[in-house]
N, C-alpha and C positions, 0 to 999 in steps of 0.2 A: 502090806499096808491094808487097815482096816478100819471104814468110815461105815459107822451105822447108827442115822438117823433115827429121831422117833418123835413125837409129839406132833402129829398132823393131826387134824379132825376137821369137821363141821361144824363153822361157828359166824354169827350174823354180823351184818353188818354195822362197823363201829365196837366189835367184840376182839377181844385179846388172844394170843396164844405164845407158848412159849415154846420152840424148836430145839431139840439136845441131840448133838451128835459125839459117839463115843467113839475113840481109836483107839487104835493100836498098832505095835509093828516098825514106831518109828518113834525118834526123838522129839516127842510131842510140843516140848518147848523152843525146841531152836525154827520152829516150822510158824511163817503167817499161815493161816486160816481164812476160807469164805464161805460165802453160802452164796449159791447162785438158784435162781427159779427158771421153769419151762409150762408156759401155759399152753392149752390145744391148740395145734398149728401153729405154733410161734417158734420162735429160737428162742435156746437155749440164755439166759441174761443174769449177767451181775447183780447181785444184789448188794453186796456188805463184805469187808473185810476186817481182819484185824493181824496187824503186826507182832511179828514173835516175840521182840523187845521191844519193849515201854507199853506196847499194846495199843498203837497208833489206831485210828481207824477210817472208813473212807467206806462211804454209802451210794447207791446209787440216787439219782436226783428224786424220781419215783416215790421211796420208801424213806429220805430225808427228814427227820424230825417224828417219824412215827415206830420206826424199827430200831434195835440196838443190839449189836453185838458183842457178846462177850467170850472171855475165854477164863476157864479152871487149870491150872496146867499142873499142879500135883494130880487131877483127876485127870488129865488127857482128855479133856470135855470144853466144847466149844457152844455156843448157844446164841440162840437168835430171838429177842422178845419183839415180840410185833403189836404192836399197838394199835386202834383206831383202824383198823384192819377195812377193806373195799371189795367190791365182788370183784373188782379188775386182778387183787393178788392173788386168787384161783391159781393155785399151780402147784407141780409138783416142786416141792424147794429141796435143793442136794448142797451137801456140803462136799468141799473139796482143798487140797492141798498141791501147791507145787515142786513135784521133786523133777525135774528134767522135762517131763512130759505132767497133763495137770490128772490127779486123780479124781476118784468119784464113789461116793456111795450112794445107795442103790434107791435113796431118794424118799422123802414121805408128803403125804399128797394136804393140802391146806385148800379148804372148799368154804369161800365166803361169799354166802347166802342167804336169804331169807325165809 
């Protein structure tokens, strides 16, 4: 199984960005999808989900009406657009899947600042 994030950067407050993670390794379609975040000294927290069929989805309270998740699944590509973006969503954001145990890729880091 292979989760590998990209699209992090540095970008101000009330500015956009869009998160792409790419897999492999697995039946990308039959699998929900999330992306969870981890700020400095924090746990690790849910951000967003999306269901493998109909492609349901289910946000953290947080990130509610500014984030949205999607998924490509001829490309095995998951994505996270973030909107209206706050210095509080600093954090490294990982996507992840659950096969028995939850996985993990290795993370890209989202720096909102001024």
């Amino acid at each position: 199984v292979q989760l590998v994030e990209s699209g992090g950067g540095l970008v101000q407050p009330g500015g956009s960005l869009r998160l792409s993670c790419a897999t492999a390794g697995f039946t990308f379609s039959s699998y929900g999808m999330s992306w969870y975040r981890q700020a400095p000294g924090k746990e690790r927290e849910f951000v967003a989900l999306i269901t493998s069929v109909g492609g349901s989805t289910n946000y953290a309270d947080s990130v509610k009406g500014r984030f949205t998740i999607s998924r490509d699944d001829p490309k095995n590509m998951v994505y996270l657009q973030m909107n209206s973006l706050k210095p509080e969503d600093t954090a490294v954001y990982f996507c992840s899947v659950w096969m028995g145990r939850r996985r993990w890729g290795q993370g890209t880091q989202v720096t909102v600042s001024s």
